[in-house]
Each structure stands twice: as C-alpha cells, then as structure tokens.
N, C-alpha and C positions, 0 to 999 in steps of 0.2 A: 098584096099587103098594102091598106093602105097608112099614108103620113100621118104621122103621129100616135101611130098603134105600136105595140112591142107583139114579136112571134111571143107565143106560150113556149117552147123550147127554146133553149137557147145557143149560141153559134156555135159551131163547131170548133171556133179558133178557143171558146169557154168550155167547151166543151170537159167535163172529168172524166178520169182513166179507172183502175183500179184505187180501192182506199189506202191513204198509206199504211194504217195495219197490214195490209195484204202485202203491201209492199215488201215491206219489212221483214213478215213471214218468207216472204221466197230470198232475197237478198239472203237474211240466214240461214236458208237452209241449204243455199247454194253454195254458201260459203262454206259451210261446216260440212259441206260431201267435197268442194274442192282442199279442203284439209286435210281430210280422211283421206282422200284418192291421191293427196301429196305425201299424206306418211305411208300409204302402202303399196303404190305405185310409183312413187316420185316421178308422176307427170309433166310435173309445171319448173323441173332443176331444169330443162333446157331452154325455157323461155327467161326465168329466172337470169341464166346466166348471159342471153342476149341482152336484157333490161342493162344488165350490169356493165355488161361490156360497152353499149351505148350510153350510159349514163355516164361513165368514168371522166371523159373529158368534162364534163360541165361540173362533175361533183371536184376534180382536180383544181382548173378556174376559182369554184367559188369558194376553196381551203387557202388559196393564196392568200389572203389577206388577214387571215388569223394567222397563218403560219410565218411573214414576214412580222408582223407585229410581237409574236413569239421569239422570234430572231433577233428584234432589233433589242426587246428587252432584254433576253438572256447578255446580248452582245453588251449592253451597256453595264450591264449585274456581272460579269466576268473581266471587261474595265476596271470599273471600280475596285473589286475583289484584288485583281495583277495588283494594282495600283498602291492598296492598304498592305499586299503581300510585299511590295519593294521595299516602301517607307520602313518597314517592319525589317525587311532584312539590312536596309542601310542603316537602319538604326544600331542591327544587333554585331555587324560589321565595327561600325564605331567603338559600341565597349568592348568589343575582340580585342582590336588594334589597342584601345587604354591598356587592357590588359595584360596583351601582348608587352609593351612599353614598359609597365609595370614589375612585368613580369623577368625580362631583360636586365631593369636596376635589379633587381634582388638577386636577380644570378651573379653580377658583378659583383653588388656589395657582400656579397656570400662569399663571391673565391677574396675579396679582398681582405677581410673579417679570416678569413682562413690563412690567408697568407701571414696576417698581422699576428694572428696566434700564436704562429708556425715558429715566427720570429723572436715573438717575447719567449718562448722556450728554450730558444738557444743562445738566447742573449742572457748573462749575466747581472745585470744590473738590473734594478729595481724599475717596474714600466708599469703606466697605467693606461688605459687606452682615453680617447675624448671623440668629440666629433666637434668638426669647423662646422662653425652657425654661420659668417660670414666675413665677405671684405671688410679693412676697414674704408674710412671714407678718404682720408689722406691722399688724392693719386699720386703722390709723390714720392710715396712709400710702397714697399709688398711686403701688406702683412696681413693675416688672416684673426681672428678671434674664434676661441677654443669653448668648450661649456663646462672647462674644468679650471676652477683658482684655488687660491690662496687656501680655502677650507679643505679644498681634496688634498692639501697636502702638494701640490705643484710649486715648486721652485725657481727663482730666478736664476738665467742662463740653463735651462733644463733643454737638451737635445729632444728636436721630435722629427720624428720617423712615420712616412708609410707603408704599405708592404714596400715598395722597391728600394729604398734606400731613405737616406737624412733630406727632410724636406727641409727644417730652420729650427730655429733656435728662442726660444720663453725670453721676450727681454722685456715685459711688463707683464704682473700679475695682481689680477684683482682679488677680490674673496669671491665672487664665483663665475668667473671668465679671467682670460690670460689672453695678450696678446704674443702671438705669434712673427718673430720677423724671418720672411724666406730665403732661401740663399740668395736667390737671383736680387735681393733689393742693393741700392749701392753700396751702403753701409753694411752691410754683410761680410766677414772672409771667416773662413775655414783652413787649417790644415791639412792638407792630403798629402796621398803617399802615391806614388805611381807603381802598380802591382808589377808591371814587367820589368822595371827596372831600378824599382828601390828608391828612387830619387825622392824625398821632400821637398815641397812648395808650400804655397799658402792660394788659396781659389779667391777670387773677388767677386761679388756681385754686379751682373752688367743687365738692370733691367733692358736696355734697348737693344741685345744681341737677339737677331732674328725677330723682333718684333714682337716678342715673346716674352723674353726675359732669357739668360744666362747666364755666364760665370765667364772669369777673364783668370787664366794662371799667368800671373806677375812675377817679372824678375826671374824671370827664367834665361839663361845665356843663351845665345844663340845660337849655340854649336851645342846644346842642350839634346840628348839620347830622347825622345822622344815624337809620338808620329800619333797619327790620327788611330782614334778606335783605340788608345791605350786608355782603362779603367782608373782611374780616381778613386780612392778610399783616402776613410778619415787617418790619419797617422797617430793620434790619441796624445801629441805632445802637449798639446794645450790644457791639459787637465779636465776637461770638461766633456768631451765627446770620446766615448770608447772607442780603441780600434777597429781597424776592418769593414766601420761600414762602407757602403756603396755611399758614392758623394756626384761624381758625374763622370761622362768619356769626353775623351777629345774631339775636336769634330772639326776642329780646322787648326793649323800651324801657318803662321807667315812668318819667314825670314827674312829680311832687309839688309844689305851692307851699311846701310847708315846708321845703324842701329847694333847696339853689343845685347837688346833682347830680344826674344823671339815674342812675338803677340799669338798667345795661345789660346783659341774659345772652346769653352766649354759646354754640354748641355747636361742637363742635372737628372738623374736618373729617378728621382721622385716623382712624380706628378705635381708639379709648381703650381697649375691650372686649373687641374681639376679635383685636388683632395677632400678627401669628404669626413671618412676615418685613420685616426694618426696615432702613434703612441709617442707617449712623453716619460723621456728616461731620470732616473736622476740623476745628476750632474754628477761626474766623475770627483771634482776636486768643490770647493766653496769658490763661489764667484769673490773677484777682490772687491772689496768695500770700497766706497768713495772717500777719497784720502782728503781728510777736514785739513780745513784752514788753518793757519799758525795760528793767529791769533787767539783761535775758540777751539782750541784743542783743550787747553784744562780750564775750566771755567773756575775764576777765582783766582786764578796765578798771576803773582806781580809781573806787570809789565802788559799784562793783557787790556786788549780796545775796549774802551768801553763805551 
C-alpha cells in the first residue's frame, strides 16, 4: 500500500458486526425463552439466589445511609412529640392540683356550713348566718368585718359563733357590714362557766398568749378547783350571750405563793385565725345605752349649760 492511499475495506479494528435490528431480534428472543424456561422450569432461582446472596452486603452498605437519616429524623420527630406530650401533662398536673385545692375548701367549707346548721337548729335564739370579708386595718385590735349590718337587721353586742364554739362579739355596726370584735382582743371579756365544776369566772382577752392570740381567766383564787383540759362555756349571766356555748379549755394553770391568784390561759375553741362563715345571734338582753351627760339630759331644763 502505498502513502497516502486508503485500503478500499476498511480495518478490522472498524470493522461492523451484525445490524443492531438483528441485535435486538436475538437479545429478545433470548430473553423471552429465558422467561419462559424460568416460569416453567425455574432454571435461573439458583443463580438468582447466588446474585442475591452476593449482592446483600453491598445492597446492606448502600441502605445505611437512608436508614440512619431515617433514624435520626424519626429520633428527633419522637423528641419533640415526649417533649409537647410532658409540657401538656405538667400543664394538666397543675389544674389537677388547683383543683384538687379547690376542691379540698369546698369539702371544709361544706362540713363547716353543716356544722353551722346543725347548730342554729338547736340553738334557740334567733341566728343569721354572714361571711368575714376581712381584717380590720387597726393591729392593735382583733377584729374582723362581717357582710352583714345594720339593714340585715344585725344588732349591737350581737354574739357570733362558728361551727365550734363563740368566736366575739358585734360592737360596731354599719348599714351593710358590722364589725366584729374577737375574744382573744384585749378588750374583750366573757362570762364562763366551768362545765366540771360549776365555778363562774369572767375570760379576758390576751392577744399575745402563744403568739396567737388567747384568753387569760382572771381573779380566779389560787387554791381555785381547776386543771388543765377543763371546758369553758358561756354562763348566760350577762344578758347577752346564751348559755352553754363552747368559749375555750384550759391549757395552762400557774400557781405562785406570792400571789392569792392563780394565772389561768386559755385557748378558744372557735377558730380565731382562720373563720370564714359565722353566725350572729340576737342579743339575749338590750345592750345598756350610753348614760348622757347631766347637763344635756333634758334639753331646755333650768339650770342646764348652755
């Protein structure tokens, strides 16, 4: 051959094979007898399952990475989820608990309301019930305000009472509040009766007894029949507070030789502290009026200031 001529055929390395039509033709039809010879022989399930069995580790390998990414979101989608499911149960924990609390006063105030019932039934005298709104501001006093006056028909010196016994005594009333003064104030005293052994006294008011508030039995001898845990009631002499109610126990006695009385404290068997609902009796006798002045007792009479 010579330079610069081309062969009329050309290389072998260019050489073409079959057309791909033909190609094509055999590639399907091999395929569709190797189909045929798999559904009716099932030739190729054992090569089938070697392919498989060799492929597994690389098919295993290349699932990793969809399957952690899978994990990591479920794992943060199930975070989240705890997370809204805690806030949601601390939440519902909390109005449990109001509720519960809730729930707790109205059992008290229920047996209390029962008790106070119980009591105006068996009490004789004329009772209304009220509810303490609050202290007053005075700290120098113990007294409470009532949300019952002057229009309900509430009287001055009117006894008032919780379920357990005489908490104090109406010594101002409004037209629609009353104050309340309690026993344990200083100015306070009571008649009582000592139930074991009949004795008459008079109770005082000692707010600073136990840090609380109490009552001091005055004038009592010293060689005075009396001991601790003996019960106080009202004795009913003073016209105004009916017998028999509960007033306070004793809770401490001291004797002294220096002394011809015995210091007697008392605690009050009402709820001083903590009353809420009270009843207000009417007053056994008329409170005494303020006894007027000479001079302006008859106005117009000779001799009178002028």
């Amino acid at each position: 051959m010579s330079l610069g001529t081309l062969e009329r055929s050309a290389p072998p390395f260019f050489k073409q094979g079959p057309s791909a039509l033909s190609k094509l033709a055999l590639y399907s039809a091999l395929a569709l007898f190797l189909m045929v010879a798999d559904v009716r022989f099932q030739l190729t399930g054992t090569v089938r399952q070697a392919v498989a069995t060799i492929l597994y580790p690389v098919q295993w390998l290349m699932l990793q990475p969809v399957e952690f990414v899978a994990q990591g979101s479920g794992y943060f989608q199930s975070l989240k989820a705890a997370q809204e499911n805690a806030d949601a149960a601390r939440k519902q924990m909390t109005l449990m608990s109001q509720r519960s609390i809730q729930a707790e006063q109205l059992m008290q105030e229920n047996a209390r309301l029962r008790q106070l019932l119980d009591l105006r039934t068996r009490l004789e005298t004329p009772a209304q019930a009220a509810q303490v709104l609050y202290d007053t501001a005075d700290p120098y006093t113990r007294r409470v305000v009532v949300d019952q006056g002057r229009v309900a028909g509430v009287e001055l010196g009117a006894p008032v009472l919780d379920e357990k016994g005489v908490l104090g005594q109406v010594t101002r009333v409004h037209p629609f509040v009353s104050e309340v003064t309690l026993l344990i104030d200083r100015d306070q005293a009571i008649p009582v009766l000592n139930i074991r052994t009949g004795v008459r006294g008079v109770a005082y008011g000692d707010p600073v007894a136990g840090h609380a508030g109490g009552m001091e039995l005055r004038f009592m001898p010293a060689n005075a029949d009396i001991l601790e845990g003996d019960l106080l009631t009202t004795s009913g002499v003073d016209g105004l507070y009916p017998p028999g109610l509960p007033v306070a126990k004793v809770v401490r006695v001291e004797r002294r030789a220096d002394s011809a009385f015995a210091r007697i404290y008392c605690a009050p068997i009402a709820g001083v502290q903590g009353a809420r609902h009270v009843m207000l009796l009417k007053p056994a006798a008329e409170p005494m009026p303020a006894r007027p002045e000479p001079d302006a007792a008859l106005p117009g009479k000779k001799g009178a200031r002028k």
